[in-house]
N, C-alpha and C positions, 0 to 999 in steps of 0.2 A: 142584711144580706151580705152575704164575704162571695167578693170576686176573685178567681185564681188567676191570675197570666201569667203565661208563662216563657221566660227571657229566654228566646234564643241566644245558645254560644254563638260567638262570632263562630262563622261556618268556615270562612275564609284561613286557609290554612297556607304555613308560611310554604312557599315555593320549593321543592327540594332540587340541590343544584342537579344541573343536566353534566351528563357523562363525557367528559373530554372524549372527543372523535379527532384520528387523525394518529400521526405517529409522535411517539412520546420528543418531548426536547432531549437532546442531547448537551450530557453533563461536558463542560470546557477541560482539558484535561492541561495537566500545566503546564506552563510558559518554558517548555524546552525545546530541542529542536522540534522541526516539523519532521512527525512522520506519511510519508504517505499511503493510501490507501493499502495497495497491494504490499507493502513491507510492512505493513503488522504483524505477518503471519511470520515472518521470515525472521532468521536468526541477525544480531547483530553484525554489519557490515558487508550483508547481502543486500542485492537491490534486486529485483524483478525487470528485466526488458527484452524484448521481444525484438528476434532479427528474421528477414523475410531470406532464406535462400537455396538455391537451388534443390531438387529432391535427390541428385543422386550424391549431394555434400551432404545431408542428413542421414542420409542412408548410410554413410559411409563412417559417418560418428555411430550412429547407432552400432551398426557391427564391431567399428572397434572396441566400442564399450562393450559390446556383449562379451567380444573374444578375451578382454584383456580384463573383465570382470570390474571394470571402475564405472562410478556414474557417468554421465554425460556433460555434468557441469563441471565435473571434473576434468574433461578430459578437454573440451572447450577453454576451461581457464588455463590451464598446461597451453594449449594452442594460443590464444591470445597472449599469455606470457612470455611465450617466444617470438612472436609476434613484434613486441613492445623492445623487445631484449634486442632485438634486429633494428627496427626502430632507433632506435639511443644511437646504436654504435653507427649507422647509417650518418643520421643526421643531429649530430651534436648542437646545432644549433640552437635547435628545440626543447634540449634538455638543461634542467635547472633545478639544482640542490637533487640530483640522481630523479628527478622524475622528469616526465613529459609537460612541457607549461601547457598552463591552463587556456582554452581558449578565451575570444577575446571575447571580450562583454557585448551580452546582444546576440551572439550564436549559439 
């Protein structure tokens, strides 16, 4: 008399890996200055910062800019330039190698 049995495969099958959930790692970029966040976007030796002031000092760049056809950052840096330029000749004290020193560490 011939017996058949017959051998179950192993049923057990290997695990397939589970799907990374979450946001991918972020690749280290290299060991140069630090950029930040909002100046990625932004052309060399701009920086992005934000000043809170009055509405009718906005108002009043905006119109210039309209009438005189220049951007607004431009016309702010003009402003703050003069600014700086008034600054110096004021109080020399402050000023060193033609710039304004830097403030003091910890401000």
């Amino acid at each position: 008399m011939c017996t058949l049995i017959a051998l179950k495969k192993n049923t057990m099958q290997t695990p397939t890996p589970k799907k990374k959930v979450g946001r991918p790692k972020k690749v280290k970029q290299p060991e140069t200055m630090p950029v930040r966040g909002a100046a990625k976007k932004l052309p060399s030796g701009l920086e992005r910062y934000t000043i809170i002031l009055p509405v009718d000092t906005i108002e009043a760049i905006k119109n210039i800019s309209y009438w005189s056809r220049a951007m607004v950052k431009d016309i702010t840096a003009t402003a703050f330039a003069a600014h700086i330029d008034k600054f110096k000749a004021e109080h020399p004290e402050y000023v060193q190698d033609g710039k304004v020193k830097a403030r003091a560490a910890g401000n």
